[in-house]
Backbone as a printed PyTorch tensor [residue, N CA C, xyz], in Angstrom:
tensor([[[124.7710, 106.5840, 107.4820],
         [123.9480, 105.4000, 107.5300],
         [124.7420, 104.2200, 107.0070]],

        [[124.3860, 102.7920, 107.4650],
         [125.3960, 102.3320, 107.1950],
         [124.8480, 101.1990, 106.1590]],

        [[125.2100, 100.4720, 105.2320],
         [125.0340,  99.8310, 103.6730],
         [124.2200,  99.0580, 104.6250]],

        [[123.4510,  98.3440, 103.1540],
         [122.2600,  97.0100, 103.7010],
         [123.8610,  96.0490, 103.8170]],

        [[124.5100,  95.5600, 103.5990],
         [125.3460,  94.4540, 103.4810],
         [125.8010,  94.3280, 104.9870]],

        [[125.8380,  95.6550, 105.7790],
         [125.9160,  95.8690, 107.3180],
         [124.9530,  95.5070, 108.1960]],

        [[123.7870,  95.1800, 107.1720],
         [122.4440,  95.0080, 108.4380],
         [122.8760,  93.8390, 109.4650]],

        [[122.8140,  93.5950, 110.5250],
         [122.8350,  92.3890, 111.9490],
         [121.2650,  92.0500, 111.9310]],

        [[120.5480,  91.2370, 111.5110],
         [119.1130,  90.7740, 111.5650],
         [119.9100,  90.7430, 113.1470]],

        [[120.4190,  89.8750, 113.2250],
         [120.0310,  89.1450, 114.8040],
         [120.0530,  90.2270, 116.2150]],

        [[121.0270,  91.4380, 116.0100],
         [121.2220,  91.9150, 117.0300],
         [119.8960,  93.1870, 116.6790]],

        [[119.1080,  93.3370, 115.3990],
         [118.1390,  94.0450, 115.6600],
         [116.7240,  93.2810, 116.1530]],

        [[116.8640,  91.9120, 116.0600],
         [116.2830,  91.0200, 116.6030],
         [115.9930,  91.1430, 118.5240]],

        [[116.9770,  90.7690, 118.7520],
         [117.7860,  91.0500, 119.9850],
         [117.4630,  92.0490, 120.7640]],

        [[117.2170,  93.3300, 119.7010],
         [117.0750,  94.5390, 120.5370],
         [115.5220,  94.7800, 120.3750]],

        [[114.8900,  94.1670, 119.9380],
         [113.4640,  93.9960, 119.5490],
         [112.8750,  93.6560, 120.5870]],

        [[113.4550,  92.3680, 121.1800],
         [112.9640,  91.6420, 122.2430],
         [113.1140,  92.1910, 123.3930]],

        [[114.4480,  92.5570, 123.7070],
         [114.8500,  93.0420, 124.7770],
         [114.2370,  94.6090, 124.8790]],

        [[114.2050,  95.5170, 123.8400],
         [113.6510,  96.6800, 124.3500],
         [112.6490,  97.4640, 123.4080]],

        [[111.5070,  97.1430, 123.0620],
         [111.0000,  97.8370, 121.8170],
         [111.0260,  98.7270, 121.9630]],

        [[111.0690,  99.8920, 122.6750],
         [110.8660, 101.0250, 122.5160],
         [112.3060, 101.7560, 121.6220]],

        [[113.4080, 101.4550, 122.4670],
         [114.6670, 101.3430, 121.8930],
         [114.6870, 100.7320, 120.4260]],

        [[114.0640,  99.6990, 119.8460],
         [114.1320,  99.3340, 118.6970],
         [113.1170, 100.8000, 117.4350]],

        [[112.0760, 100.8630, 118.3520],
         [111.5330, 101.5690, 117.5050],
         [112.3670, 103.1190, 117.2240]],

        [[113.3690, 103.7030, 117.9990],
         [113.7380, 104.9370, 117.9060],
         [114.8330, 104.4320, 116.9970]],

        [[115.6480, 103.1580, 116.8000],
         [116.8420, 102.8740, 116.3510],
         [116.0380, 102.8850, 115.0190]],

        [[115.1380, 102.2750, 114.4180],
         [114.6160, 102.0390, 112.9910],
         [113.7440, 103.1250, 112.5040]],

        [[113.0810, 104.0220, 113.3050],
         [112.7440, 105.7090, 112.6430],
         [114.2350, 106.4090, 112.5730]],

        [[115.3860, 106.1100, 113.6850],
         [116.6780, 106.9290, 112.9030],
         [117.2620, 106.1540, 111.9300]],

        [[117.0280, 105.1170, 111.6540],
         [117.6140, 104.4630, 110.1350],
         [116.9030, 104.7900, 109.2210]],

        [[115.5860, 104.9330, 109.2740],
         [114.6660, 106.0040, 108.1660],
         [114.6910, 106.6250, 108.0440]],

        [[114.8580, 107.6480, 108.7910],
         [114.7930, 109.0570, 108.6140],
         [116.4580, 109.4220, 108.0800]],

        [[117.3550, 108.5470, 108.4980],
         [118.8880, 108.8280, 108.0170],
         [118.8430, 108.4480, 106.4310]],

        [[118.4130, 107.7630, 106.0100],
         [118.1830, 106.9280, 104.3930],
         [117.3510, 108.4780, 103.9470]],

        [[116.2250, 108.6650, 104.4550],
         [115.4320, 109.9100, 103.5670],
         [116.2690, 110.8760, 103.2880]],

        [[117.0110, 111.5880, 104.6290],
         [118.0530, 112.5380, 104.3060],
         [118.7280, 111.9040, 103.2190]],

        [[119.1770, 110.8610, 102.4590],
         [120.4740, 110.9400, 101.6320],
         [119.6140, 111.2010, 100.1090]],

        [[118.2080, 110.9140, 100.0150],
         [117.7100, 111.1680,  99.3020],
         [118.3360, 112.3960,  98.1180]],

        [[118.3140, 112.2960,  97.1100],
         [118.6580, 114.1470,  96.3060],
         [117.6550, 114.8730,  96.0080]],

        [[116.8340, 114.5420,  95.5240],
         [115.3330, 115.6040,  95.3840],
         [114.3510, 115.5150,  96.2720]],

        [[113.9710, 116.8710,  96.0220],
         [113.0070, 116.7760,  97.4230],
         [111.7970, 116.2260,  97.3200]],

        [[111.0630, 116.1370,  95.8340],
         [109.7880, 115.5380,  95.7960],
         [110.5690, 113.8700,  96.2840]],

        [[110.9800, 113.1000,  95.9050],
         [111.0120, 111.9350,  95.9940],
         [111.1240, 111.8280,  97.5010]],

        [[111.8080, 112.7590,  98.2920],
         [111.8520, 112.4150,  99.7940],
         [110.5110, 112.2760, 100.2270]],

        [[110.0110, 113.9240,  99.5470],
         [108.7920, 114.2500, 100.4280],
         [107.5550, 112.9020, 100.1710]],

        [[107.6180, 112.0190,  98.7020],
         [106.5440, 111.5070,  98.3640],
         [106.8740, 109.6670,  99.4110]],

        [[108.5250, 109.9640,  99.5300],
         [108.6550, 108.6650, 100.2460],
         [108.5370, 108.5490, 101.8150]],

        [[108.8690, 110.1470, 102.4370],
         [107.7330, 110.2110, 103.7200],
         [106.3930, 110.0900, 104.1820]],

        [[105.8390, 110.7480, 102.9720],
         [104.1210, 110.0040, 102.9430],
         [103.9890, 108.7300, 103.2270]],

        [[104.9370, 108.2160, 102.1000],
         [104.7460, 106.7960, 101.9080],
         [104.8380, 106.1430, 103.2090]],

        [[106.1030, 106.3280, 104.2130],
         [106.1530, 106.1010, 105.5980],
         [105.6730, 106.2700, 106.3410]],

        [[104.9560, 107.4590, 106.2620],
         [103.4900, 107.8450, 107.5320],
         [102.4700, 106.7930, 106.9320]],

        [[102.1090, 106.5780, 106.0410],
         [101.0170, 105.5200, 105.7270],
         [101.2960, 104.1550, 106.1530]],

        [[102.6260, 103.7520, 106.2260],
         [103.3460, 102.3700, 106.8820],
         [102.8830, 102.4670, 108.5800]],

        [[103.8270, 103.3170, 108.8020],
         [103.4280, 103.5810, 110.0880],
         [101.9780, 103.8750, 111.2860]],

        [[101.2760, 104.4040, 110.1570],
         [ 99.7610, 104.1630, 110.5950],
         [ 99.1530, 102.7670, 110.7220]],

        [[ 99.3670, 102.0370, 109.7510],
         [ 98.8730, 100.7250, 109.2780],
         [ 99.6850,  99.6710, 110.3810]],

        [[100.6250,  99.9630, 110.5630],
         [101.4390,  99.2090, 111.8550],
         [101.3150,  99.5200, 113.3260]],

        [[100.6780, 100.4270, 113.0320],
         [ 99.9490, 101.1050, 114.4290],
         [ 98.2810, 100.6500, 114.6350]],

        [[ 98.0850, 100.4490, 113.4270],
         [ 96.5800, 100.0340, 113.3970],
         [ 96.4770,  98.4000, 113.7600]],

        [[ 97.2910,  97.7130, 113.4170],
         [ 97.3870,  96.2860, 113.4370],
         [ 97.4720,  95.6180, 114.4920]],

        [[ 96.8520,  94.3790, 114.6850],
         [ 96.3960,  93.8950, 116.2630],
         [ 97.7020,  93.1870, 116.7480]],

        [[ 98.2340,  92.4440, 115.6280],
         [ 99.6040,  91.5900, 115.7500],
         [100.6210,  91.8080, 114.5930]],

        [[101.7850,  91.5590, 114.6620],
         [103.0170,  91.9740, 113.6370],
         [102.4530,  90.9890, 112.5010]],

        [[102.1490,  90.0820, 112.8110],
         [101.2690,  89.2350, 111.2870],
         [100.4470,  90.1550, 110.6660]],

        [[ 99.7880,  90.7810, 111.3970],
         [ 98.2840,  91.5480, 110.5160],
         [ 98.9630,  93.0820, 110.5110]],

        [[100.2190,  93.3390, 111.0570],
         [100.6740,  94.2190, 110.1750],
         [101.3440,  94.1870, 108.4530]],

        [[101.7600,  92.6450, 108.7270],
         [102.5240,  92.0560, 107.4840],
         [101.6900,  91.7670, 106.5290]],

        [[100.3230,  91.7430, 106.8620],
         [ 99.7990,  91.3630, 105.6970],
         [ 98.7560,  92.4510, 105.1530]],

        [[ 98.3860,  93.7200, 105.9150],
         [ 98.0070,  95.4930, 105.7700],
         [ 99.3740,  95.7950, 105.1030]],

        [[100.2840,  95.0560, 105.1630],
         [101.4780,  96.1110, 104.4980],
         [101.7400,  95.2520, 102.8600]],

        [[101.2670,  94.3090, 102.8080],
         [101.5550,  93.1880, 102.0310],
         [ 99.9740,  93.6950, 100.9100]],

        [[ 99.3500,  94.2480, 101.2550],
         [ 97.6950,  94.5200, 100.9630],
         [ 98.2230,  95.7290,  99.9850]],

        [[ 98.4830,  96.7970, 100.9840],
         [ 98.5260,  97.9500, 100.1480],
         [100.0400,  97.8000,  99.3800]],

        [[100.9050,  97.0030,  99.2350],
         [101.9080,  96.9470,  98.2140],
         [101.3540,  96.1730,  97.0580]],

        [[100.3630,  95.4180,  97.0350],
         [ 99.5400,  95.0340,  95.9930],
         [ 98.3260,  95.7940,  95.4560]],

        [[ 98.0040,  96.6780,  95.9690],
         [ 97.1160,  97.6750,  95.7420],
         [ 98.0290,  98.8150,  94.5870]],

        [[ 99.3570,  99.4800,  95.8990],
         [ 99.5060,  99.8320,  94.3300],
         [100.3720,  99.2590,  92.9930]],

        [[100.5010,  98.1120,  93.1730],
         [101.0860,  97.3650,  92.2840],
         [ 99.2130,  97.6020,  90.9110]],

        [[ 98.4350,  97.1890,  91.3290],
         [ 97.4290,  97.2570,  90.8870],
         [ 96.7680,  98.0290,  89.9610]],

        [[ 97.3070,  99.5030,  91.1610],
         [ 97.0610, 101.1940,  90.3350],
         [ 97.9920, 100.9430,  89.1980]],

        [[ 99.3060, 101.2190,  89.5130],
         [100.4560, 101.0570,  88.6450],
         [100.2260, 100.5420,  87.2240]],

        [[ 99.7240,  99.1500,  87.1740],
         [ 98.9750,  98.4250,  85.5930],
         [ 97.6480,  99.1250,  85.2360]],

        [[ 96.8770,  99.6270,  85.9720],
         [ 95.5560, 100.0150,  85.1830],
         [ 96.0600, 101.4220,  84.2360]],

        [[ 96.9180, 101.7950,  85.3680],
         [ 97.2980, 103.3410,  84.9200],
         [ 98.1980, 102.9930,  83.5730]],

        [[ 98.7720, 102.1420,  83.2230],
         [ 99.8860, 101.3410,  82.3170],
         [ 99.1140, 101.0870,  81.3570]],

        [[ 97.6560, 100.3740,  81.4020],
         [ 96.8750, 100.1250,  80.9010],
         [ 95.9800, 101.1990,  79.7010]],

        [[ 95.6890, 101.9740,  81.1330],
         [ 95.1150, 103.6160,  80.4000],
         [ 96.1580, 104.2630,  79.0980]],

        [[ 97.8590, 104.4360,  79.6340],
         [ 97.8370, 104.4730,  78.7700],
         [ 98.4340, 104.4860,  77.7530]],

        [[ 98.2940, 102.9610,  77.6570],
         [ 98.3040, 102.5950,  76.2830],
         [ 97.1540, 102.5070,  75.3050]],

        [[ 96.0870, 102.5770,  75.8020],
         [ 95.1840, 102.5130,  75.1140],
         [ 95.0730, 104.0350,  74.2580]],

        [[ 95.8150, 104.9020,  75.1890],
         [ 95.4370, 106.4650,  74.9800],
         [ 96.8570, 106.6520,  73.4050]],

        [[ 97.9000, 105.8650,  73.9010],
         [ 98.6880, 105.6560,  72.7210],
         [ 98.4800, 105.0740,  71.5130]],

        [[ 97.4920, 104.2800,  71.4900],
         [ 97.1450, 102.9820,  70.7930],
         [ 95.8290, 102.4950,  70.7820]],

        [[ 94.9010, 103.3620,  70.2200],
         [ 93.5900, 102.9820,  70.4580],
         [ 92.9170, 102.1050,  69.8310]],

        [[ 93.4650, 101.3140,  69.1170],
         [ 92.9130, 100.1630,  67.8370],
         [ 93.4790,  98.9860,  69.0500]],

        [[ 94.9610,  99.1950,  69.9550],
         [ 95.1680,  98.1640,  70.7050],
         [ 94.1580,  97.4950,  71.6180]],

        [[ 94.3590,  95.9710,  71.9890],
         [ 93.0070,  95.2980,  72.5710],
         [ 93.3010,  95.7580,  74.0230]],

        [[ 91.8920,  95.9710,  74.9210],
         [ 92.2610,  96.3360,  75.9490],
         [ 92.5270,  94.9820,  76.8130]],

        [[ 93.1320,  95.4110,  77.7870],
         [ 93.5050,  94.1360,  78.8210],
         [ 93.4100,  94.2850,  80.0800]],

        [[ 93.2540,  93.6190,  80.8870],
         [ 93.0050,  93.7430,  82.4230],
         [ 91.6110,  93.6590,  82.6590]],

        [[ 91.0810,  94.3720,  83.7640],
         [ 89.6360,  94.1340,  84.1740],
         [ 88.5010,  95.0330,  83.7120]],

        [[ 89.1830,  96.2550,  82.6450],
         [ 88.2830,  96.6670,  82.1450],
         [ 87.8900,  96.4620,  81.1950]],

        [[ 88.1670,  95.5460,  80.6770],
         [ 87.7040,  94.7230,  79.2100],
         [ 85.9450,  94.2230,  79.1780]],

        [[ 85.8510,  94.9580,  78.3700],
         [ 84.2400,  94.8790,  78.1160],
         [ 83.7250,  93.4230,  77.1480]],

        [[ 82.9790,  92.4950,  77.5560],
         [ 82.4900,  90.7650,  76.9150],
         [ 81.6920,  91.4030,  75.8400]],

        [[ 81.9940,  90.8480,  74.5170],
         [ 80.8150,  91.1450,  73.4220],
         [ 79.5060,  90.9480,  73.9810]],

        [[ 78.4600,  90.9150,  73.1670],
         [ 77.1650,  90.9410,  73.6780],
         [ 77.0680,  89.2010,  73.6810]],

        [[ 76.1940,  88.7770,  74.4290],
         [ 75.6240,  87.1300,  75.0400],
         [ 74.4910,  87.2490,  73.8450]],

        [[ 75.0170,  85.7230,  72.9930],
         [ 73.4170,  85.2530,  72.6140],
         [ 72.3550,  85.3520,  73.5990]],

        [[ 70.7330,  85.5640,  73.8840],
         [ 70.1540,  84.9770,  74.4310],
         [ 69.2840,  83.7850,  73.9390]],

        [[ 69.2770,  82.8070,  74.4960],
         [ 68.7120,  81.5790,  74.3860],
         [ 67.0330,  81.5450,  74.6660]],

        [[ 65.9930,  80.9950,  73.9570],
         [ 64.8590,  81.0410,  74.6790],
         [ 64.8280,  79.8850,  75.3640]],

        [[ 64.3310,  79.6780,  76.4150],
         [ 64.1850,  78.4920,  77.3180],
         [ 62.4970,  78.2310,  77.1320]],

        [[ 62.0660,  77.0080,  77.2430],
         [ 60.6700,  76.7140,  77.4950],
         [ 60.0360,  76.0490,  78.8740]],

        [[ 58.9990,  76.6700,  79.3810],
         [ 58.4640,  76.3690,  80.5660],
         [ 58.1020,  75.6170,  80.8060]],

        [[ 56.7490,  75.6780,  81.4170],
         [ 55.9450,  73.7880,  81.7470],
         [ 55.0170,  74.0580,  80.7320]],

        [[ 54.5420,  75.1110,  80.3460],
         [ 53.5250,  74.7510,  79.5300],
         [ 53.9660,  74.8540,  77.9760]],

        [[ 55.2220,  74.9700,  77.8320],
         [ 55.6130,  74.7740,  76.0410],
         [ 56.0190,  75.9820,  75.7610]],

        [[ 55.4810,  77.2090,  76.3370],
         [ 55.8750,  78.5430,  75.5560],
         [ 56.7710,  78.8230,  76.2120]],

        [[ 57.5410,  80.0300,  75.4330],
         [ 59.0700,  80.4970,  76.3030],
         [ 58.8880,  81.6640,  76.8260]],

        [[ 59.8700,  81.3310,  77.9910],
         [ 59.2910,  82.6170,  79.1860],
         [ 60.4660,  84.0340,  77.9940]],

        [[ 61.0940,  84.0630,  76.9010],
         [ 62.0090,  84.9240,  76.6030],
         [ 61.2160,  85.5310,  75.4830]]])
């Protein structure tokens, strides 16, 4: 396989236009050549998943925009998992630590009495 510093944007450009089908067999054998160099097998196997889930989502998509942005979705998704799980645990390390992110629970709300039309409060 040959280094990113080798990539030709333009002539995979090129071959995009001129033949997708041809483009698509040239960029599953540049994937699938990168997985092989992989050394362990969980990391291959968990980064083929990862590629069948690309590949679905780019198959699902009406235009290469709304693939870019289904692919742009779930790289923020698990950017997302990644901190809650970061989150969890530290708290599990550090349980006096303040929690942070979106599971942070608001002390309790004063309630206020409000008064109606006739003077008394509806609270």
């Amino acid at each position: 396989m040959s280094s990113q510093t080798d990539f030709d944007f333009d002539a995979w450009m090129a071959l995009a236009k001129e033949d997708p089908e041809a483009f698509e067999r040239r960029r599953r054998e540049m994937i699938d050549a990168y997985l092989d160099t992989l050394p362990e097998e969980a990391s291959r196997d968990r980064l083929q998943r990862l590629q069948w889930r690309v590949d679905r989502e780019r198959e699902r998509a009406r235009t290469p925009m709304d693939a870019a942005v289904r692919l742009y979705d779930m790289m923020w998704e698990s950017v997302a998992k990644t901190y809650d799980h970061l989150q969890e645990l530290s708290v599990l390390l550090d349980p006096a630590a303040p929690a942070h992110g979106s599971r942070r629970v608001a002390p309790p709300a004063k309630v206020l009495p409000f008064r109606n039309k006739n003077g008394t409060t509806d609270v």
